[in-house]
C-alpha positions as CSV (number, residue, x, y, z in Angstrom):
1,X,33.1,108.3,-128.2
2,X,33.8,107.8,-124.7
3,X,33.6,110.1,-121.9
4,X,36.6,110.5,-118.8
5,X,35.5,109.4,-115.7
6,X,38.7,109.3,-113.1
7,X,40.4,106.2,-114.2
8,X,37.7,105.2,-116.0
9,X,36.3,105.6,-118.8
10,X,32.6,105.7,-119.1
11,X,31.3,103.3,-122.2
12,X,28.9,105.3,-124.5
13,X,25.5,104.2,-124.8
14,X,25.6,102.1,-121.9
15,X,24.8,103.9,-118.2
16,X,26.3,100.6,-115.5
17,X,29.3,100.3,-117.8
18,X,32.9,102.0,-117.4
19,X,36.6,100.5,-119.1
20,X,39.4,100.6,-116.6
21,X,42.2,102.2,-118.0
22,X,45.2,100.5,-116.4
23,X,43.9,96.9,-116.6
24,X,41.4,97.9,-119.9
25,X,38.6,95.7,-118.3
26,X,35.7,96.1,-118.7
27,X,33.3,96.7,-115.4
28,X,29.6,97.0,-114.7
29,X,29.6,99.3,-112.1
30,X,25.5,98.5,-110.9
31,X,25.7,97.6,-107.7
32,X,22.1,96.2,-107.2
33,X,23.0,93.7,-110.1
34,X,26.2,92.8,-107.9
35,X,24.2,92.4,-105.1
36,X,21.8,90.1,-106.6
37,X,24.6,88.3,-108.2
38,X,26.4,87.4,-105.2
39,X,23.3,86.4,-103.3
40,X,22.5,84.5,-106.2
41,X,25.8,82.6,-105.9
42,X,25.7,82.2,-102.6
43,X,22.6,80.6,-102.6
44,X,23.9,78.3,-105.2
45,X,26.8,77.6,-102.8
46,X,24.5,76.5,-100.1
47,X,22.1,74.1,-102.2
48,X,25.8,72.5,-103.5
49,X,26.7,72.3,-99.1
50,X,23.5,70.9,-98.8
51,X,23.5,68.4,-101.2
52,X,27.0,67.3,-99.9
53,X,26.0,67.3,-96.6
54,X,22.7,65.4,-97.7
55,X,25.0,62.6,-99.5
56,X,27.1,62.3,-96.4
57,X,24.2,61.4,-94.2
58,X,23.2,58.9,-96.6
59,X,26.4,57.5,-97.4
60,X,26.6,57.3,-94.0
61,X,23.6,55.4,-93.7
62,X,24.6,52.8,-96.4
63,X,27.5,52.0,-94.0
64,X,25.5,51.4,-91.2
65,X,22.9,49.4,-93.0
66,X,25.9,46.7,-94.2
67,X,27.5,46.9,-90.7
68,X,23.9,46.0,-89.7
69,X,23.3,43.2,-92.2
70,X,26.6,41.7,-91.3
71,X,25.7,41.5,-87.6
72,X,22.9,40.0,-88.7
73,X,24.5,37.3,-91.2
74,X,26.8,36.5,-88.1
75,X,23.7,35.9,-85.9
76,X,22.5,33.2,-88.1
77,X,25.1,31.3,-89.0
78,X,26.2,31.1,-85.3
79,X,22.6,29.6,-84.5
């Protein structure tokens, strides 16, 4: 059986959990296990920038490394 709780409905047996009863989903109402979820994901979201960020600058590099080698290819056949 499950208990009322405002438009909730509290899910017997288990304390963080509660159904909504206009969209009948199902919600874990812990905050401290939201919280370490989000910082969780955003951490995830800033390794993924960082990685990014890190294949830019070496892209980046690559470029710059052919530009140099062509400079330098021109150099020698010119002499």
């Amino acid at each position: 059986m499950v208990e009322r709780r405002g438009e909730f409905l509290q899910i017997e047996g288990e304390k963080n959990w509660v159904k909504d009863t206009n969209s009948h989903a199902i919600i874990n109402n812990n905050v401290n296990a939201y919280e370490v979820a989000k910082k969780r994901a955003e951490e995830a979201q800033r390794k993924r920038d960082e990685m990014r960020e890190t294949a830019r600058e070496i892209n980046t590099l690559k470029s710059e490394m052919h530009e140099i080698k062509a400079l330098l290819q021109q150099l020698v056949k010119e002499n």
